[in-house]
C-alpha positions, 0 to 999 in steps of 0.5 A, a space after each residue: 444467468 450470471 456466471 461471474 464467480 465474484 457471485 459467490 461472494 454474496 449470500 449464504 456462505 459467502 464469508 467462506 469465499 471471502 476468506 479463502 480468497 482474502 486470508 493471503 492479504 494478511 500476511 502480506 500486509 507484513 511486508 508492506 507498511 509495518 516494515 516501512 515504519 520499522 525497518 528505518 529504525 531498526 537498522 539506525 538504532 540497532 546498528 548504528 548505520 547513518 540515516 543519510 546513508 540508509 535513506 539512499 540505499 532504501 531508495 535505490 533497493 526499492 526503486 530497482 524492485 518497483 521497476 519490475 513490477 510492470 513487468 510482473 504485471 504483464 507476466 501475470 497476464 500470460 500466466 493467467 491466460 494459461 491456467 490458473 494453476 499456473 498464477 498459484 505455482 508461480 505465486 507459492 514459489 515466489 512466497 518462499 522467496 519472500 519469507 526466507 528475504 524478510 528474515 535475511 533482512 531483518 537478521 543479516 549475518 554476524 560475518 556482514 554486521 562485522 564487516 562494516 556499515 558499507 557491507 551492512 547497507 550491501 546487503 540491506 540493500 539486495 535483500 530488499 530488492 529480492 524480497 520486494 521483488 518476490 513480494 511483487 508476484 505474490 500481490 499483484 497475482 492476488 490483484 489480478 486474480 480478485 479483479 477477473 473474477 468480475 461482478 457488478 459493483 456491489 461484488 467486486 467491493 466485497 471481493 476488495 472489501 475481504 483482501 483489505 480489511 485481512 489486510 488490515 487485519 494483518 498490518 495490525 498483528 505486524 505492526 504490535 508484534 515485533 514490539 510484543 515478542 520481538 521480530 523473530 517472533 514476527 517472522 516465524 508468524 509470518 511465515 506460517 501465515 503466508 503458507 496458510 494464505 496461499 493454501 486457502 488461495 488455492 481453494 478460492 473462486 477461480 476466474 473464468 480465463 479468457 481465451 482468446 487468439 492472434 492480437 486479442 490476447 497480445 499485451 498491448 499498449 501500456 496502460 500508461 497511454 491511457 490519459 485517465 489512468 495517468 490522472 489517477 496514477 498522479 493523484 495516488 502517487 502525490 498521496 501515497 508520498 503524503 502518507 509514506 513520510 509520516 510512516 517512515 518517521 512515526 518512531 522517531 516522532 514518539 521517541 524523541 519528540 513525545 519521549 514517549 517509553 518504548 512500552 507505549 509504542 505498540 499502543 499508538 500503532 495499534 490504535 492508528 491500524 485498529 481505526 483505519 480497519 474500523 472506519 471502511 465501513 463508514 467511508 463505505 456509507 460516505 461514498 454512497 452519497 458523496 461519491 468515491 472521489 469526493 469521499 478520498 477528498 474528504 479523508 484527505 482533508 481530515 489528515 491534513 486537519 490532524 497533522 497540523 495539530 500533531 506539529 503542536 505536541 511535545 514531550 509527554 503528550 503522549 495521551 494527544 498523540 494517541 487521538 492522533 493516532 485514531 483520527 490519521 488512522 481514521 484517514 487512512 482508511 480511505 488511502 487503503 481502500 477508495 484508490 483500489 475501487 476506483 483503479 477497479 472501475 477505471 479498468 472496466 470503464 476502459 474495456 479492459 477487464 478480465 484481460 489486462 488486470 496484471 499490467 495495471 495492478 503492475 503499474 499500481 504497485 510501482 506507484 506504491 512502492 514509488 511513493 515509499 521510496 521517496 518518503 525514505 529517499 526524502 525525509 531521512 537525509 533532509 533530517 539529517 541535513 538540517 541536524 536530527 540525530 536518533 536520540 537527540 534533544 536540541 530543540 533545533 533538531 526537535 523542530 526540523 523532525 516536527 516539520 518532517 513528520 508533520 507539516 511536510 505530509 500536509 503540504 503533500 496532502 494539499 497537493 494531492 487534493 487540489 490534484 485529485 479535484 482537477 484532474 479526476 473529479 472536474 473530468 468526470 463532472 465535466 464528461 457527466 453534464 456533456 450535452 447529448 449530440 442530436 441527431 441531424 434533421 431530415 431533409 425534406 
């Protein structure tokens, strides 16, 4: 009898199981990518603060706090180890943390706002590292937690399959809230979200703990020591950057290139989230003929088709930039869910599973939070550089967002795909057409 609790997630009543363990991923999804698109914006436009200012601080805040999540990681570990009781009362403290850093963020006191840029980037910048860092325990538990509760494929994909598509589902919400009913709105949600995620978390499948003693249950070496998830940590890396670029300056993108009205704003980020939610079930089919690898390689070549034609658009092409907006989104959902089902794989493959999941979702999440990190540590002060300004019209300027927006994710995304072919897909083909060793003859 299989006594794996990922089970339950087929079958009459799995949907129940599905969202009392995938519900917390919606508010989640808050504090991920929609604040990565708004955050930029919001404090140059709002305040006033210098993009090449901005950029620098979010670049150290965000790589201070992705330090901490291999460490985060392995304490996971021993939490898990201990009961799973422990995972949640670390995670509910954690998510406190979390709500009360994203409204600091987002809302800095009149004293800070009146002190000048220099106290502003201060606090911007040790709120973003706290809240990341309380955003860190809360994901990476939930990671951790839906990998140990085991399965074959097909159970461990609706495990995942239920944590992103919520997800999804929330950074939809996020990413029209705030343009709808304004961020304080967006928080409140959150907030309510977030306490609501977690309850139902509480009542979810519970991984069977492993109990083990003297070294079997030490933390061991670092998952970095393991060559194969190197090679996929590199490729995810690569991409992760490709696709952070263009989320970090979308806005920008539409103000001033497309000069699009703020009223059609919600629209385009609506439409990039809705198709990514909506196409996982048709790269879910794709994989089954093609293969997970191949299948990212395919979305990877989709976006890099789209965003060439994107670097074409000008002022009021706003009904163009909406196909954009669907085709990337389509893209993207391979980015959000084939790399997580093939580090899901890879942990098995490597003997690894129901002990050491925290350390390598731990690693996984500083290689996502790398990747923001240098699309804002990158993009916004080679913009200013080369002259954009929020709010400018020289053509000049124009072009240098265009090519920062457009056509440096594509040079990324080629990267990542030639990165992807010979360093995943080659080995594995390779390991695959491997002859057989025969066995010796006997002597006579």
């Amino acid at each position: 009898m299989n006594a794996d609790p990922a089970t339950r997630f087929i079958g009459p009543g799995a949907w129940r199981h599905g969202l009392r363990y995938g519900l917390l991923g919606l508010p989640l999804a808050f504090v991920a990518l929609p604040l990565y698109v708004i955050l930029p914006n919001h404090y140059a436009r709002a305040f006033g603060v210098p993009l090449a200012l901005l950029g620098a601080v979010l670049l150290a805040a965000r790589l201070v706090d992705a330090v901490l999540d291999p460490w985060i990681g392995r304490w996971c570990d021993r939490l898990a180890a201990r009961s799973p009781r422990a995972v949640l009362a670390a995670a509910a403290a954690a998510a406190v943390v979390l709500a009360l850093g994203l409204w600091g963020l987002l809302f800095p006191p009149a004293a800070v706002r009146e002190a000048g840029t220099t106290a502003l980037l201060g606090w911007a910048g040790l709120l973003m590292a706290i809240t990341y860092t309380a955003y860190s325990v809360v994901s990476v538990a939930h990671q951790a937690w839906g990998a140990r509760l085991g399965g074959n494929e097909a159970q461990r994909s609706r495990v995942v399959a239920w944590r992103e598509g919520l997800s999804l589902l929330g950074v939809l919400i996020a990413a029209v809230l705030p343009t709808t009913l304004g961020l304080g709105a967006t928080v409140a949600v959150f907030a309510v979200l977030l306490a609501l995620g977690w309850w139902a978390w509480s009542g979810s499948a519970t991984p069977i703990t492993v109990q083990a003693t003297g070294p079997a249950m030490a933390l061991g070496a670092s998952p970095l020591r393991q060559p194969a998830f190197l090679r996929l940590l590199a490729v995810f890396v690569i991409n992760g950057t490709a696709s952070a670029v263009p989320a970090t300056l979308v806005l920008f993108f539409v103000q001033d290139r497309l000069q699009a009205a703020p009223a059609v704003e919600p629209a385009f980020l609506a439409t990039y989230f809705l198709c990514a939610a909506l196409s996982i079930p048709l790269w879910v089919r794709l994989v089954a003929r093609l293969g997970l690898a191949r299948t990212w390689l395919v979305g990877m070549g989709l976006s890099v088709g789209v965003f060439i034609w994107a670097a074409t658009l000008g002022a009021g092409d706003v009904a163009a930039f909406l196909i954009v907006c669907a085709l990337s989104g389509v893209a993207l959902g391979t980015d959000l869910t084939l790399p997580g089902a093939l580090l899901a794989g890879l942990i098995g493959q490597l003997g690894e599973r129901g002990r050491r999941e925290g350390a390598y979702f731990g690693w996984w999440n500083f290689a996502t939070k790398l990747n923001l990190a240098l699309a804002a540590g990158l993009a916004l002060p080679l913009l200013a550089l080369f002259g954009y300004t929020p709010g400018a019209r020289d053509p000049a300027a124009l072009q240098t967002l265009t090519v920062a927006y457009c056509l440096l994710p594509c040079a990324l995304k080629l990267l990542a795909a030639a990165a992807l072919y010979a360093l995943v897909i080659r080995p594995a083909q390779r390991l695959a057409s491997a002859p057989s060793i025969p066995s010796a003859p006997s002597t006579p």
